[in-house]
N, C-alpha and C positions, 0 to 999 in steps of 0.2 A: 440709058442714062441721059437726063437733059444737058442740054448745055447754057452753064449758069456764068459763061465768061465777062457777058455786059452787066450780070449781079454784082459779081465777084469785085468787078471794077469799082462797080456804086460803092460797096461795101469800103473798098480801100480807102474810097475817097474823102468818105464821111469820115470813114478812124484817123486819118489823115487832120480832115477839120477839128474831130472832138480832141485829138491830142493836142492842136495848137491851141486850142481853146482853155484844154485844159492846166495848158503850161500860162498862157497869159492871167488864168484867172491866179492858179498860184504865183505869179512874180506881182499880182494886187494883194493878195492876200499879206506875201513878206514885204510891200511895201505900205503900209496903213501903221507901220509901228511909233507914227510920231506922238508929240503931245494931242494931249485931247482939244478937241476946240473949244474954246471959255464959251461959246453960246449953249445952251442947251437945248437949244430949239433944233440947230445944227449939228451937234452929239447925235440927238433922237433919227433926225435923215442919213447921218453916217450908219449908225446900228440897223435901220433897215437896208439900206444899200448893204452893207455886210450882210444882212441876212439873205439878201437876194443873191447874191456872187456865192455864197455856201451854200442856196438851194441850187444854183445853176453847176456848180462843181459834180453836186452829187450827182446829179440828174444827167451829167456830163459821163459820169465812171460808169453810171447803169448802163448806159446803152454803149459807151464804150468796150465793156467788157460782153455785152448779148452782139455785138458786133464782132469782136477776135470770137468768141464762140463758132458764130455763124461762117466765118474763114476757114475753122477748123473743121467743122460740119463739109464744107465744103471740096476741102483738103482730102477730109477721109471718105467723100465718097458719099457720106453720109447727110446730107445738105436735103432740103427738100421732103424729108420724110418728118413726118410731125412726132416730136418725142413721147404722145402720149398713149396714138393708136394706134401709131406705123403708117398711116396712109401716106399717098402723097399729096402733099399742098396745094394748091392749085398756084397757075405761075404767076398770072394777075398777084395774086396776095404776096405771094413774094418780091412781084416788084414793087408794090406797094407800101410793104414793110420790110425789107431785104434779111432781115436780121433775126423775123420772127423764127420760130421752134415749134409752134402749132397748128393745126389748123383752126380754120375761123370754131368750128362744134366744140374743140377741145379748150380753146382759149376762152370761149363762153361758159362752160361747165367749170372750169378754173377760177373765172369772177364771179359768176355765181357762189362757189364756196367759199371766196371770202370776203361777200360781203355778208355771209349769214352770221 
């Protein structure tokens, strides 16, 4: 078995960052409940800036949650084997992407099918 302790670490670290992140972008989100601004010009760059901070949330949870994943993978021992063909990963690509579940062949044949 490798030893995946300075992954493990990175891994904390970032769930660590995306949690705080994701608590600041919701305390913007509960705070934007005021009147609308009388310009409309200004309206139009509020509702992008909101759309931006709700792409940045989600996109915040996705890799939050393939992170506590990757914790768990970790946890059980299970860590490093790619969920789709059992190999092992290679450890460059895991520190690379810490968080990944594949390896590089399987995550290619994955976007491969869906961008058909």
């Amino acid at each position: 078995m490798m030893n995946y302790t300075a992954i493990k670490q990175t891994l904390i670290e970032k769930r660590q960052a995306l949690e705080l992140r994701f608590s600041r972008t919701q305390q913007h989100i509960k705070h934007k409940d005021g009147p609308p601004n009388p310009d409309f010009a200004e309206q139009a760059t509020e509702r992008q800036n909101e759309d931006v901070v709700y792409g940045l949330d989600e996109a915040a949870r996705v890799e939050l949650e393939q992170i506590k994943q990757a914790l768990h993978r970790i946890e059980t021992n299970e860590y490093g084997l790619c969920l789709e063909c059992g190999e092992q990963i290679p450890y460059e690509r895991l520190e690379a992407i810490p968080y990944t579940a594949y390896c590089k062949n399987c995550m290619d044949k994955q976007f491969q099918r869906a961008n058909r």
